[in-house]
N, C-alpha and C positions, 0 to 999 in steps of 0.2 A: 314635753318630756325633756329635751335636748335643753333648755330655759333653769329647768328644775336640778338639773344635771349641773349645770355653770354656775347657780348659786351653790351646789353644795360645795365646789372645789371654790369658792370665793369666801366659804368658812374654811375652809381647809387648806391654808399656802401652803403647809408641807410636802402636798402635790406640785407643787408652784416650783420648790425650792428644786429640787432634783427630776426632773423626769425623763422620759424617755419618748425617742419618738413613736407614734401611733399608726400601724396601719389597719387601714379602716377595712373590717369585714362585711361583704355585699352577701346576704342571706335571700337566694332568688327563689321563688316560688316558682313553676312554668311547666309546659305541658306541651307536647308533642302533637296534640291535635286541638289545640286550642288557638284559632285566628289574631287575636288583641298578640300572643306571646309571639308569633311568629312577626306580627308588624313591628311589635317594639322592639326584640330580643335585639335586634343584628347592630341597632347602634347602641344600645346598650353595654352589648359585648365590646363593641370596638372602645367605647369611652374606657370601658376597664382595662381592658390589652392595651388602652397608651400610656392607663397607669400604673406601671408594673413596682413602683416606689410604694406606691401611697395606698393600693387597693385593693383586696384576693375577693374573689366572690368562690360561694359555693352554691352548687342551684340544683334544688330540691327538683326532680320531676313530678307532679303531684298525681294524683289518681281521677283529675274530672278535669275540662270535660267531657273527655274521651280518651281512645287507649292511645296507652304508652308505655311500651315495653322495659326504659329503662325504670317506670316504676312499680310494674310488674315483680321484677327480678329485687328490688326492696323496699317492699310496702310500707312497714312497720314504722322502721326509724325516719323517712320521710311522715307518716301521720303525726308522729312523736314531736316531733321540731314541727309542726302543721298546728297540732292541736296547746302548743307552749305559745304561742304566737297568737292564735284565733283567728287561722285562715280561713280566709270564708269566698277569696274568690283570685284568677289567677289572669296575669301577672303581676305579681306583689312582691315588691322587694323591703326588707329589711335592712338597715345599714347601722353598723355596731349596735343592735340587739331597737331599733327602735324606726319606725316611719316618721317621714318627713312631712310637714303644713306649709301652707302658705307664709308662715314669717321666720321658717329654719335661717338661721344664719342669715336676718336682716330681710329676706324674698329671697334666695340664691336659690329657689328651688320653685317649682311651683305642681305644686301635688295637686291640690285641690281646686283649680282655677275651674270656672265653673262653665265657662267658654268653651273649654276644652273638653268636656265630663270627665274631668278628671278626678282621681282620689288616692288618697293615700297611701304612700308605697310603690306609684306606678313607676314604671322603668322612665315611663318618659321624664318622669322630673328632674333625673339628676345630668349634672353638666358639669365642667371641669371645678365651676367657683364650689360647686355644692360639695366634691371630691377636698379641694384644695382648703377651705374651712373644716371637715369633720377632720382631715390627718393632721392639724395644728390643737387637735383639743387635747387638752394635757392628759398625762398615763405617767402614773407611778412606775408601775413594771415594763422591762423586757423581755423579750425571746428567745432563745436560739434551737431549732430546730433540724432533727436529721433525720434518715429511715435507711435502712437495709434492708433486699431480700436477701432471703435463700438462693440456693444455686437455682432448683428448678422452681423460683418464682410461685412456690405456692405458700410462701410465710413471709410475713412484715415485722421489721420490727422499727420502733420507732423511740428517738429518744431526746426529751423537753426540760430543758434548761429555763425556767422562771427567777430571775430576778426584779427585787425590789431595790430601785435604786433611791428612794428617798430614804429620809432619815427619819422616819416615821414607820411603823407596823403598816402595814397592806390588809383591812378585813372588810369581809365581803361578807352580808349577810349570808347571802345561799351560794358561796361559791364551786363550776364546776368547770375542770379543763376538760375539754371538745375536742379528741381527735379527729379526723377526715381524711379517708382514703377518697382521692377523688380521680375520676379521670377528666385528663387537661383537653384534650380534643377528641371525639366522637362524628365521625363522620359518616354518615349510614347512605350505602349504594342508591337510595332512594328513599323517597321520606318517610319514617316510621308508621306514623299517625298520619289523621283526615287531613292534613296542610302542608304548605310544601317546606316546609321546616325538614333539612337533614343535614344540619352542624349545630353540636351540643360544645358548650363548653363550662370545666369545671363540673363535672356533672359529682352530685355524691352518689356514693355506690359503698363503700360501707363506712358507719362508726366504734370509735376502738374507747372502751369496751363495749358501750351502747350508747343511745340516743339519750343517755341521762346525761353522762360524761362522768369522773371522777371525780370525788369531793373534791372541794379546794378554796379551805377557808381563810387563813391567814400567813403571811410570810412576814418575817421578822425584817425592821429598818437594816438593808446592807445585803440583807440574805438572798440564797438562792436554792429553789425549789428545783429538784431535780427527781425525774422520775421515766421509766421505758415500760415503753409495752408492746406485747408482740401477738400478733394475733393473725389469724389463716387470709388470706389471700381470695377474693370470692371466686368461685369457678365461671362466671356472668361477663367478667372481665374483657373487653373487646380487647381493648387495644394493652397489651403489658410494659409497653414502651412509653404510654401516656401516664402513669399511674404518678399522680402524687399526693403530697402527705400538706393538708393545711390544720393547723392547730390553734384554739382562740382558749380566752379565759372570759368566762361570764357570768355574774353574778344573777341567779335564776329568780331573786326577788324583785330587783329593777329590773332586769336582764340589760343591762348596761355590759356591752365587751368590749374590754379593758385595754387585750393587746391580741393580736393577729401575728401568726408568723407562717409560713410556708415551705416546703422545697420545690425542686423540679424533678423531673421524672428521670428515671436515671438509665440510660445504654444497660443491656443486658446481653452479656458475651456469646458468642457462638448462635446468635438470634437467627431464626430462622422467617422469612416475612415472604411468607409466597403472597399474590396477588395479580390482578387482573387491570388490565391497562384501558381497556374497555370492548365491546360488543363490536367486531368487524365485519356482521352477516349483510349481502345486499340483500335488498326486498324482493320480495319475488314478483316474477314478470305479469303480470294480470292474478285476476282474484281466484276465479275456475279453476281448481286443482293444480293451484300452489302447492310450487316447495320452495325450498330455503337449503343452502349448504352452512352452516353455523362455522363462524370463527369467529377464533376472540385472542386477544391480545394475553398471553402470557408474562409476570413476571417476578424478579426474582429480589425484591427489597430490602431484603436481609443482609447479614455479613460472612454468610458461609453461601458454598454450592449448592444447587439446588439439583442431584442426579435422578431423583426420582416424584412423579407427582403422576395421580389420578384423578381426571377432569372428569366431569360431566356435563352434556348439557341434557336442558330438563325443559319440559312444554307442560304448561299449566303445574308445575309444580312434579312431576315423571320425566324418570329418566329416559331420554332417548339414545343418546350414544354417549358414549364414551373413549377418550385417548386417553392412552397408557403414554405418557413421558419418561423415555428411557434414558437421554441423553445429559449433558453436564449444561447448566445455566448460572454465570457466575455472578455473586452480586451485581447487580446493578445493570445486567444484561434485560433484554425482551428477545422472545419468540411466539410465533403465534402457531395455534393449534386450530387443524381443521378435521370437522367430523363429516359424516358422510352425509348425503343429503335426503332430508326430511321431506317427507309428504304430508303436510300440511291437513288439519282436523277443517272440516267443514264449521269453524266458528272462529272466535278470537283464540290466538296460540301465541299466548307469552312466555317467549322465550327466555332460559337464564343458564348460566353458569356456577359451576359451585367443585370446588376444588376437596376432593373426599378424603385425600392421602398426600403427603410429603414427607418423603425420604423413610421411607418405610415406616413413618412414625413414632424416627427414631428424634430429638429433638424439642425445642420449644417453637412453635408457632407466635410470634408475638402479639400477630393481629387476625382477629378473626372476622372484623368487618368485611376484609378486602378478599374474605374468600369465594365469597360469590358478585354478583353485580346484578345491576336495576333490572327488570322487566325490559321487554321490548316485543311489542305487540305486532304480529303479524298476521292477518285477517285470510278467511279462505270460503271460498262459497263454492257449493256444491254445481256440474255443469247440467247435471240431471234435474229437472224440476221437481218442486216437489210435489205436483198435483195442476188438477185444471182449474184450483183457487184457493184462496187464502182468507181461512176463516178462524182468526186471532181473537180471542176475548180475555186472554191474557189470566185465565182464572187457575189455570194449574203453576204458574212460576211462584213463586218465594223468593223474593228478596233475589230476582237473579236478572239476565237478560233475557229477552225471548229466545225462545231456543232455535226458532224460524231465521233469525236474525244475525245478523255480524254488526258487533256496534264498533267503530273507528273512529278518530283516534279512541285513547283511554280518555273516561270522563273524568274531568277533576275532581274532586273529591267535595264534599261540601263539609260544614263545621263539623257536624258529628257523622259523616262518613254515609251520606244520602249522595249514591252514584244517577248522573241522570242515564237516562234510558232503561234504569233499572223497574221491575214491577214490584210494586210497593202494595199493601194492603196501609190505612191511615193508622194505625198504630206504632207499627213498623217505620215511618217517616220519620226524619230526624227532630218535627216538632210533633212530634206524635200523634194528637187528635183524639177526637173522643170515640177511636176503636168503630165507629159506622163505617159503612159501605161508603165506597170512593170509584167504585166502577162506573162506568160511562150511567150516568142518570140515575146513580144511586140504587140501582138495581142488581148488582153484584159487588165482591169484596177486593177489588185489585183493578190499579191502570196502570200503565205505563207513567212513572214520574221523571219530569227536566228542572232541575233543578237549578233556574235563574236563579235565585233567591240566592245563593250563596257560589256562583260562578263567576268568577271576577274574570272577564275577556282579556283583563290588561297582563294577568299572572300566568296564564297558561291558554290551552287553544280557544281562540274565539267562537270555533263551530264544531258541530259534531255531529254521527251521523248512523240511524241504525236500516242497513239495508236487508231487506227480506231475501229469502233466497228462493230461485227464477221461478215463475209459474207460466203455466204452458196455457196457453192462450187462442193454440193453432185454430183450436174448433169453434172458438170464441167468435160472435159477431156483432153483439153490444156490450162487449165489459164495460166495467167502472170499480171505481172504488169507492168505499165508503167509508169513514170513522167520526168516531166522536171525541170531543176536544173541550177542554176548561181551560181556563186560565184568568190572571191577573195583573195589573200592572204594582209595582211598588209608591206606595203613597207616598209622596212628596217628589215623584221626581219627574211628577206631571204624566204623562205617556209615556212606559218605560217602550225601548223601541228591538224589545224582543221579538226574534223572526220565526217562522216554520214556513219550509219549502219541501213540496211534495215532488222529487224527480221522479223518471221512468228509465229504464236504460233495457236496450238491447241487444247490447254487445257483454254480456256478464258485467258490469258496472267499469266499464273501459270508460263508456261518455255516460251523460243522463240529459233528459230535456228535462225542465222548469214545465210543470203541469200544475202545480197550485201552489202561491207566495200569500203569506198574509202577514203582519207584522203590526206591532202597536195597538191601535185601536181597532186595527181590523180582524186583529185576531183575536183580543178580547174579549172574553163571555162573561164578568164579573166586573162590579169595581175594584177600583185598586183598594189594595191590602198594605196595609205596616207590619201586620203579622207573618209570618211563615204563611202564603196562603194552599189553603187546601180546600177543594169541591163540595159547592152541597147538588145536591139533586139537582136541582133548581140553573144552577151553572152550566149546563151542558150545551152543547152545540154539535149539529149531525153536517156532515159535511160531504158531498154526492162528487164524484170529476169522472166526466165521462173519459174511457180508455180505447173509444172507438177507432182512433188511429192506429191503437195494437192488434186490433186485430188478428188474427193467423199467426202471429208470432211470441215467441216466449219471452217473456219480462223480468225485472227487478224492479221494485219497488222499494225508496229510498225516502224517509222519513230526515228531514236535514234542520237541526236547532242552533241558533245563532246568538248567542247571549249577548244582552247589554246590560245585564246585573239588575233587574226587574224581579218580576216574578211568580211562582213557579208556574208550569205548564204540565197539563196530566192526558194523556191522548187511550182511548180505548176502543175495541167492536173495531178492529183493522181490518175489512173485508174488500178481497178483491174476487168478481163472479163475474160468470157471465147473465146472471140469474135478475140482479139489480141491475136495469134497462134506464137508460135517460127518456126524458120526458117525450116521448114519440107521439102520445096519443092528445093530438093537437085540437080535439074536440072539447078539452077541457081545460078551461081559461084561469080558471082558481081551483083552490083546494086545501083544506086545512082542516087538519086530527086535532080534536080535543075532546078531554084532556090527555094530554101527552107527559108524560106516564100515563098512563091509565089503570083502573085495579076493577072494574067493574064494566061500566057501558062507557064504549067510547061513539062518537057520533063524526062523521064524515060528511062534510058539507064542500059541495062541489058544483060550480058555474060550468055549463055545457052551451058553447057557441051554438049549436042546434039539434033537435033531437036528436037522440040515437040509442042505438041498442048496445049494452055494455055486462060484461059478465066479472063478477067479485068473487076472487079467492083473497084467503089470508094463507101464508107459510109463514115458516119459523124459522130461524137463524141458517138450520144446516139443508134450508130447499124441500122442506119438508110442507106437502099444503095441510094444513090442520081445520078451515075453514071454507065454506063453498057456499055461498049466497046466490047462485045461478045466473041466469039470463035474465035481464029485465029489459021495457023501454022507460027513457030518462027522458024528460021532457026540456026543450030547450029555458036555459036561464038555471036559478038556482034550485038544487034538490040537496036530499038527509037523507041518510043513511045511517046503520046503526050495526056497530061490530060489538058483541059481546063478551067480553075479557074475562068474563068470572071462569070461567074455567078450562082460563088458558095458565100455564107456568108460571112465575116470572123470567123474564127475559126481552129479547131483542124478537121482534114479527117486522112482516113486510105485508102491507096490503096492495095486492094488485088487479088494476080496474085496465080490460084489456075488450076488442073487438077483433075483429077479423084479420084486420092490417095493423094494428097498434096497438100500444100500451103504456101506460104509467105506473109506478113504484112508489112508495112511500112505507118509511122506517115508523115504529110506533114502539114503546118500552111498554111491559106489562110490568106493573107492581103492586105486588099487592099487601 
């Protein structure tokens, strides 16, 4: 394009003869929960912010592939400019109406290098030479551009000064001048979207009149086009002290833009800028019925006093308390505001602040990002147990965390907003799946998801952790725990050396011992995967740890994931009894269930060091016996047995082979 573009002004020196300088318009496509935009945005941005002569970008927030509230608030004329273009994937940038190849301007760019997977338009191609060549390409016309608000900032006006400084007619087949309200910085208390992207810049936010633009076909050799337009102010608007006015000319049949001009955003009198300096509450002292006294940094960014303001602070989104500010804060002052102290929910309480009133609401607030601030998670388990076991199948949650459970820290987010430790059904997953059962053995519709796959340890916390809350144990005198576990490594990166540690803790989760570590290949129950992986049946793994050392006393139990960017892990049937006994009955040397699932006749084949007399029940998940095969003698060496499943449920059984002084346990899935 750029090639096609230099012969036609190589027929045409009357561009030659008179022009003007060129600033070059960056047309960015990006997205707020999209991973590629958040690696490449940040130097992107900076190469543009050091060329404040040569280059304006404006950057579309697009609609995939995932949310993003700035383009929520204006869909339309983002698909408008999307679908002019033939967006089809993000981040993409456009530079004076056209993407760049590998021979723009000699190689000064490299879009498509195939090294890189690179393609056309991406942010990463361009660099100072790629900048310093497009604003030397010749432009018939100039700019000069202005805007006005209103007093109370709810109306624009703006006014576009075009001339043609050659000595020649200016025509454009489909000529249209592009207003652009944009806002220049967007700073969000925490990050919008599933990535840790929260600094926008340039963002558009509306077009004047629309995402067509204005005709605008010909200007006369000498002449100058001049035209205003005024138009409302969006109500969406964070920041009204960022607001600026960028305006381009482009002809919509090449889409070739011609000229670029710009303002800055302009002081708005008597501004009034309450905000928050950040979250000053300490953590509370141990987990067991937690509180917290909430303070937070008050302040006053504005250019007037600030005498009146009503705080909030708020736990999972609800107000807890609130401070009436009665006193005088003058620009550019800080005070901190304390409420009274919270008693903490038995689960995750994230904490926030959110400023509901200033100055009786007499005024302009100018910035509305800064009125509240980021989450901040404080954790609280209950010192009551909640029973004498913990019988988790994780079948009633949606999309949430186990409600047994306190997950710490917050989990990062993954590309399209799959939290780990969250319970996922396979449809529901951020790679979706073919909607089947993903419960432990394929036997129900929900496990627990960790989401290696899209956890990068290097950008945010390397571990994390969901602990159950206490079970009493006092009566208990062979606990254990049980659960069932999938997982994969990521293909190509040999043994990914993702970890799961099974702690125990005594003290309400003060300390914990290491009671079962696996990592890599040891915890592996699949090959590795290049895809998002997800569990078939066939993947499971049962996993037994005796808790015989807890005996008599009341526990937590602590589920601890350690990423190294692998992938995913799905864990389900979290049972802690006193019911499932470790291998005691020492008269049996081997043993093994198949088929395991089973949907009909399953067959129990078992090695007996010497005869002996042995009695078989089957129970069911919740300690229920459903099955009684009686007393028999077993002769020494190997014997068969035969458990009937046809009309058992589907679900989780235990068959228990037991004598006078001992016993053995063994997990079995009915499916049928």
């Amino acid at each position: 394009m750029r090639k096609l573009l230099l012969l036609a002004l190589a027929c045409a020196p009357i561009f030659l003869l008179a022009q003007a300088q060129r600033t070059v318009l960056i047309e960015h496509f990006t997205n707020a929960s999209c991973p590629p935009c958040e690696a490449q945005n940040p130097a992107f941005n900076a190469l543009i912010r050091a060329n404040p002569d040569k280059v304006i970008s404006v950057k579309y927030q697009a609609p995939f592939p995932g949310f993003d509230p700035m383009n929520q608030q204006n869909p339309g004329e983002v698909n408008t400019r999307g679908d002019y273009y033939g967006l089809s994937g993000v981040p993409t940038a456009w530079m004076d109406g056209f993407t760049g190849d590998n021979d723009y301007g000699g190689g000064i760019g490299d879009w498509n290098i195939t090294a890189t997977s690179g393609y056309a338009g991406g942010p990463y191609g361009h660099n100072q030479a790629v900048f310093d060549y497009a604003a030397d390409q010749a432009t018939p016309i100039s700019m000069v551009l202005t805007h006005e608000l209103n007093e109370d900032a709810t109306e624009l006006t703006v006014n576009v000064a075009i001339t043609n400084e050659s000595t020649e007619d200016f025509t454009m087949a489909d000529g249209r001048l592009h207003v652009v309200l944009v806002e220049r910085d967007i700073v969000f208390p925490s990050p919008p979207g599933s990535t840790g992207e929260f600094e926008f810049q340039d963002v558009m936010r509306k077009m004047y009149p629309n995402a067509e633009g204005t005709n605008l076909t010909t200007i006369a050799a000498g002449a100058t086009y001049e035209t205003t337009i005024t138009g409302a102010i969006p109500d969406y608007i964070y920041g009204l002290n960022e607001m600026r006015v960028i305006a381009f000319v482009q002809d919509h049949t090449s889409k070739e833009v011609w000229q670029t001009a710009y303002t800055e955003p302009q002081e708005i009198a008597n501004a009034i800028d309450a905000g928050f300096g950040g979250n000053l509450t300490a953590d509370p002292v141990g987990l067991c019925g937690a509180t917290i006294t909430p303070i937070v940094e008050f302040v006053n960014g504005g250019t007037v006093d600030i005498t009146q303001a009503t705080v909030n602070a708020l736990i999972n989104g609800s107000v807890v308390g609130t401070v009436e500010y009665a006193e005088t804060l003058a620009p550019g002052e800080t005070t901190t505001l304390t409420f009274d102290e919270i008693i903490l929910a038995e689960s995750n309480n994230e904490l926030t602040f959110d400023i509901a009133e200033v100055n009786n609401g007499v005024g302009i607030d100018i910035n509305g990002l800064n009125n509240s601030t980021a989450a901040v998670s404080y954790g609280s388990l209950s010192d009551t147990p909640i029973g004498t076991e913990l019988m988790e199948d994780n079948e009633s949650y949606n999309a949430i965390y186990p409600e047994t459970g306190l997950v710490t820290p917050g989990i990062p987010l993954g590309e399209f907003g799959g939290n780990s430790f969250v319970v996922y059904a396979a449809a529901d997953l951020p790679a979706g799946g073919d909607g089947g059962p993903i419960g432990g053995y394929g036997t129900s519709d929900r496990s627990i998801f960790i989401n290696f796959y899209q956890w990068n340890p290097s950008g945010t916390a390397p571990s994390a952790s969901l602990t159950y809350q206490k079970i009493d144990l006092t009566s208990a005198t062979t606990p254990a725990l049980m659960f069932d576990r999938a997982s994969a490594s990521y293909l190509g990166d040999g043994v990914s050396g993702d970890r799961l540690q099974i702690l125990v803790s005594t003290d309400c989760a003060a300390s914990f011992d290491v009671v079962w570590d696996a990592a890599g290949a040891d915890l592996n129950t699949a090959p590795a995967s290049d895809p998002f992986y997800i569990p078939s049946a066939g993947d499971w793994a049962t996993e037994t740890i005796d808790l015989s050392a807890y005996a008599g006393q009341e526990i937590n139990v602590q589920f601890k994931a350690f990423s190294a960017w692998g992938n995913n892990l799905f864990l389900d049937n979290i049972n802690v009894s006193n019911f499932v006994a470790t291998e005691e009955l020492t008269e049996v040397t081997e043993i093994s269930l198949f088929p395991n699932p089973v949907k009909e006749m399953m067959k129990v084949d078992f090695t007996l060091a010497e005869a002996s007399q042995l009695q078989v029940e089957v129970f069911n998940a919740t300690g229920q016996r459903v099955q009684q095969l009686g007393v028999a003698n077993y002769g020494a060496g190997r014997n068969q047995i035969n458990i009937d499943a046809a009309q058992l449920s589907n679900g989780m059984y235990f068959l228990r082979m037991f004598n006078a002084d001992r016993e053995l346990n063994r997990r079995f899935i009915v499916q049928h």
